[in-house]
C-alpha positions in Angstrom: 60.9 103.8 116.0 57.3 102.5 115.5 56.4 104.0 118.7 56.8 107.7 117.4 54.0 107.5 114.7 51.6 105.5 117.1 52.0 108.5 119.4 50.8 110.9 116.0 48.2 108.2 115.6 47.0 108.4 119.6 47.0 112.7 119.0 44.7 112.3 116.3 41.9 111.6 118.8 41.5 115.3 119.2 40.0 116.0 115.5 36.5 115.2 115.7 35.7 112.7 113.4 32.2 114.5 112.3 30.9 113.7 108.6 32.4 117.7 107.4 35.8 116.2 108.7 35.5 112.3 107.6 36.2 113.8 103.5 39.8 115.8 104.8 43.2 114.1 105.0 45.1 114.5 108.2 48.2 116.5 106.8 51.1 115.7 109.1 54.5 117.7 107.5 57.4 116.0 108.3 60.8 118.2 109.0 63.8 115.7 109.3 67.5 116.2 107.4 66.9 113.7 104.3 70.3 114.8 103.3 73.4 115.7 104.8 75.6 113.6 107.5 72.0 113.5 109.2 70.1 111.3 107.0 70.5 107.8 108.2 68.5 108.7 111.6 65.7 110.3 109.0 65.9 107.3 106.6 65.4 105.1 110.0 62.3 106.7 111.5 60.9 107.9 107.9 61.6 103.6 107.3 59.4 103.0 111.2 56.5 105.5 109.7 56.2 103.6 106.3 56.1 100.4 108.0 53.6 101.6 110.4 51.4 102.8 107.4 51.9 99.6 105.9 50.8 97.3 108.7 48.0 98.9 110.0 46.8 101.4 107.0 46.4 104.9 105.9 43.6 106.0 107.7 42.4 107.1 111.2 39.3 108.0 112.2 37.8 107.4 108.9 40.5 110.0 107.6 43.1 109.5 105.0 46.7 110.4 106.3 48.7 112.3 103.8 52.4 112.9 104.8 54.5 115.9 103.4 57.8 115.4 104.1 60.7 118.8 104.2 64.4 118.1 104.2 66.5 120.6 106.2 69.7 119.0 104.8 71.6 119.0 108.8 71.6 121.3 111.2 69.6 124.4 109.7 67.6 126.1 112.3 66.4 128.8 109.5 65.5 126.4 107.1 63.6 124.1 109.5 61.7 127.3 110.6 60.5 128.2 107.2 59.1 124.5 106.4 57.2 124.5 109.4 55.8 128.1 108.4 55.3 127.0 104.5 53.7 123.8 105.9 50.9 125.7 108.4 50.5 128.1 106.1 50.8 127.0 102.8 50.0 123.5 103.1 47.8 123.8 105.9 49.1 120.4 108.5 47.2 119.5 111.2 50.4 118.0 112.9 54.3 118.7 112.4 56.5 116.0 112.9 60.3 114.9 112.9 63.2 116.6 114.3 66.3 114.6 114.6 68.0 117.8 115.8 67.6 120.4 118.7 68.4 123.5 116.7 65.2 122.7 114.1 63.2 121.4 116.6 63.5 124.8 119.1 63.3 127.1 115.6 60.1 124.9 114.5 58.8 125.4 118.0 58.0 129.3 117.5 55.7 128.1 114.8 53.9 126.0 116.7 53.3 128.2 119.4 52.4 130.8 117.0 50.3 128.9 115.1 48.6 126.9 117.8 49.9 123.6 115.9 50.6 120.4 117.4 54.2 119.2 117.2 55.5 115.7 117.9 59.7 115.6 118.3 61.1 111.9 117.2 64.2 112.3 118.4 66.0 116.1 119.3 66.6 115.3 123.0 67.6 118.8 124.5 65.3 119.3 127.7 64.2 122.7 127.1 62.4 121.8 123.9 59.1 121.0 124.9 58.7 123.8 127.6 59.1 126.1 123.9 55.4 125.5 123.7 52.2 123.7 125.0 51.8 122.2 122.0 54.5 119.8 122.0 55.4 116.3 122.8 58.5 114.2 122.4 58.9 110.4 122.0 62.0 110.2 122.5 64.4 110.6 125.2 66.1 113.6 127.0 70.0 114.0 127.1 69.8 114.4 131.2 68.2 111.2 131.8 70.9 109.3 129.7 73.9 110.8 130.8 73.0 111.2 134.8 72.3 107.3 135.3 75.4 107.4 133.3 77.0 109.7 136.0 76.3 107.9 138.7 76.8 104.1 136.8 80.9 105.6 136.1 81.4 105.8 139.9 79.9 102.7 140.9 82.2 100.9 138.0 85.5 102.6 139.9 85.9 106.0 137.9 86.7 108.3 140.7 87.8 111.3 138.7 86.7 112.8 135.2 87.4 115.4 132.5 84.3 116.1 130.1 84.3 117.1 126.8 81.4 118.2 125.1 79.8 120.3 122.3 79.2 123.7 123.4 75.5 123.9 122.3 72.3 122.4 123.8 72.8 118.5 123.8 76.1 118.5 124.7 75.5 121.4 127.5 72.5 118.8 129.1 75.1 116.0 128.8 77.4 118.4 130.8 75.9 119.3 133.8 73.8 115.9 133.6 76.6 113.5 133.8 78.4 115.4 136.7 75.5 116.4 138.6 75.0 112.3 138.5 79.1 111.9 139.0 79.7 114.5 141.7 76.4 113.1 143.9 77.7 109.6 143.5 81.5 111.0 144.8 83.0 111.5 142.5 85.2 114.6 141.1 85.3 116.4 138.0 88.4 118.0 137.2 87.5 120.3 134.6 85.3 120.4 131.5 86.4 121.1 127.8 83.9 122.3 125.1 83.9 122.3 121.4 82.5 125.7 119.8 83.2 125.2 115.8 83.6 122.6 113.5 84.9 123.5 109.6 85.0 122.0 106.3 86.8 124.5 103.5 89.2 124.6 101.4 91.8 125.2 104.1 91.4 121.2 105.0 91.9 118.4 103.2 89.5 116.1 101.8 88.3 113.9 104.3 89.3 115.8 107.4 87.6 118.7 109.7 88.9 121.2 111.8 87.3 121.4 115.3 88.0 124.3 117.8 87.7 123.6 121.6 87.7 125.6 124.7 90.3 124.4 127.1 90.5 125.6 131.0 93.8 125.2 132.9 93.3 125.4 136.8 94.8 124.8 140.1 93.2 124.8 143.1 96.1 126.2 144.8 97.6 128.7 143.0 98.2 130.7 139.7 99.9 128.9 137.1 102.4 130.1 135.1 102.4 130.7 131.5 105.7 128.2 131.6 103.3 125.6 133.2 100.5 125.8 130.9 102.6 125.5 127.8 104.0 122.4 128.9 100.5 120.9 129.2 99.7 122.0 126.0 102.6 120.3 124.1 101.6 117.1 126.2 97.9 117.6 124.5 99.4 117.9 121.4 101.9 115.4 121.4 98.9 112.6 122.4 97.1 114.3 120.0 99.1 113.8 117.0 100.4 110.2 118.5 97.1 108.9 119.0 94.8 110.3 116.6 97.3 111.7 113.5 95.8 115.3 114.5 97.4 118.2 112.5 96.9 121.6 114.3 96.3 124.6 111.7 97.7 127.8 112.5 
């Protein structure tokens, strides 16, 4: 993780280090989910930028770093948008910093652009993230470069045929098309593709437990199947389902 705050360090060479600047902290706001199912990979890298600090000091340039750190509490695209706009504006930072998570990282990115504000992403890995302005940079990986080695590495091990199942929102899209774009090249075929659009916590589920929607896609090749045929499939999925993972389906 150390390597993200060296690259905020190596940025910094772009503030002139005159005497009127030598008296001003570098603000750098930090936007990661402190709270929330989220926090461990925030309590990592905010762990890597401490350490950092602590082995080779506060300062750069001859200026004192002063970090201001905004918790978005998960996946909160509207919140992460209005700390990067309270933190340019109100704070004034020189740098924003963080993202864990593709939906804050592509809301925080308008601001950036807007503002003209440099904007280093730790970890968010959707591709389309740092064309969302010039002004960004990532440290990290991208979800395509995983998951098409991983394509191609599936076929060579033997895996001739293969059913994804992703999320259906920017990571897990990348890891879609990534992984059989890497598959299909290899040889390999790709039956069909499942996606999961909602995930819910309420009252209506017990303690302890979710309930996750998918989209499911019945084909043949050869002909129209029957509402019969698809049914039967269904009550297959379900009996595996409830066999191998104790899954209760809500009506």
């Amino acid at each position: 993780m150390n390597r993200h705050f060296a690259a905020i360090f190596a940025a910094l060479a772009v503030f002139a280090a005159s005497a009127a600047h030598a008296q001003q902290p570098v603000k750098i706001g930090l936007i990661m989910p402190y709270s929330g199912q989220f926090a461990d990979a925030a309590t990592q890298m905010d762990n890597a930028i401490k350490l950092y600090m602590k082995k080779h000091g506060e300062t750069v340039a001859g200026r004192k770093l002063e970090i201001i750190r905004r918790d978005t509490g998960g996946v909160a695209p509207d919140v992460a948008k209005r700390h990067a706009q309270e933190l340019v504006v109100r704070d004034r930072v020189d740098i924003l910093a963080g993202f864990v998570l593709t939906p804050n990282a592509l809301a925080a990115a308008d601001v950036s652009l807007e503002a003209k504000k440099f904007m280093v992403v730790m970890n968010a890995a959707t591709a389309i993230i740092t064309t969302r302005s010039p002004y960004i940079v990532r440290t990290s990986v991208t979800v395509p470069q995983l998951n098409e080695a991983f394509g191609a590495w599936a076929y060579r091990t033997g895996v001739r045929k293969a059913y994804t199942l992703v999320s259906d929102y920017g990571p897990g899209i990348d890891a879609e098309g990534a992984f059989q774009r890497g598959f299909k090249e290899a040889g390999g075929e790709v039956l069909e593709e499942a996606r999961a659009f909602d995930e819910y916590h309420g009252p209506q589920v017990p303690e302890g437990h979710k309930s996750v929607a998918f989209t499911l896609t019945f084909r043949s090749p050869e002909r129209t199947l029957t509402d019969a045929e698809v049914d039967k499939v269904m009550a297959e999925i379900r009996l595996a389902l409830e066999k191998r993972h104790r899954a209760r389906f809500r009506a």
